[in-house]
N, C-alpha and C positions, 0 to 999 in steps of 0.2 A: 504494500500500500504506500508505503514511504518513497520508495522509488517513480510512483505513477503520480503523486503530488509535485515531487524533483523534478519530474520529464513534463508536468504541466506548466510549471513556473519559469523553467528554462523555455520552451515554446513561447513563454508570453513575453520572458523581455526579450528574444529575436525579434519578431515579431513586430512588437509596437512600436519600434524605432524605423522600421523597413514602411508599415503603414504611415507613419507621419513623415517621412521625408517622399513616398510617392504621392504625396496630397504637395506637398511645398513646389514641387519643379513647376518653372514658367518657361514659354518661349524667350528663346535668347533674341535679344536685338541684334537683328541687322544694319549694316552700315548704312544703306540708306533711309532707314529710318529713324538714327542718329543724323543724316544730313540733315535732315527732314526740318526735326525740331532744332538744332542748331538754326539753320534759315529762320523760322517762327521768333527765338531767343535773339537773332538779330535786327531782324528788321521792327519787336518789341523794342529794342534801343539798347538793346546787351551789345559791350566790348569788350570781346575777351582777350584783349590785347590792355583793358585797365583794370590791373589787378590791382593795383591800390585800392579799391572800395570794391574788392573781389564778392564777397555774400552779399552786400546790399544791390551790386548791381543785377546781380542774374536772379537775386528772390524778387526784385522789382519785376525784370524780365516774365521771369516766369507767373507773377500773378495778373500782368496784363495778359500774356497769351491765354490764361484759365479764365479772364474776365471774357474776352474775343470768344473764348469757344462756349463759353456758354451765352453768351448773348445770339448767338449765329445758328440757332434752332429752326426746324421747319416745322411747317403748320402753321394754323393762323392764331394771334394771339388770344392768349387766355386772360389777360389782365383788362380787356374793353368789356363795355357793357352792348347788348344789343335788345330792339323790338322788334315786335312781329305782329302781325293781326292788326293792321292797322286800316 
């Protein structure tokens, strides 16, 4: 009995390390979708040639291009009012 609890417990830490690292893998970025967002980060007003104000300029950067994409939705807005039946 004592060997059939050892051979369960040993099964379980294999196991749940091997489960939570195949839940963790993402696709790896490709270069061009590293150009992508670089392009997005610059024309935001990112220089990555001024590294003197290195994190304030690309957290800048990067919360205009998240304002941009989320302002640039389709469908028609949901913040008007409208009538009908008139």
């Amino acid at each position: 009995m004592k060997s059939i609890i050892k051979a369960a417990v040993v099964a379980a830490i294999i196991t749940i390390p091997a489960l939570s690292f195949a839940q963790s893998q993402e696709q790896p970025v490709t270069r061009a979708q590293v150009r992508a967002e670089l392009s997005q980060l610059r024309a935001a007003g990112y220089d990555p040639s001024d590294w003197m104000h290195y994190p304030e300029n690309i957290q800048a950067a990067e919360a205009k291009v998240a304002a941009d994409k989320a302002n640039t939705a389709y469908g028609p807005s949901t913040t008007g009012t409208s009538q009908s039946g008139q």
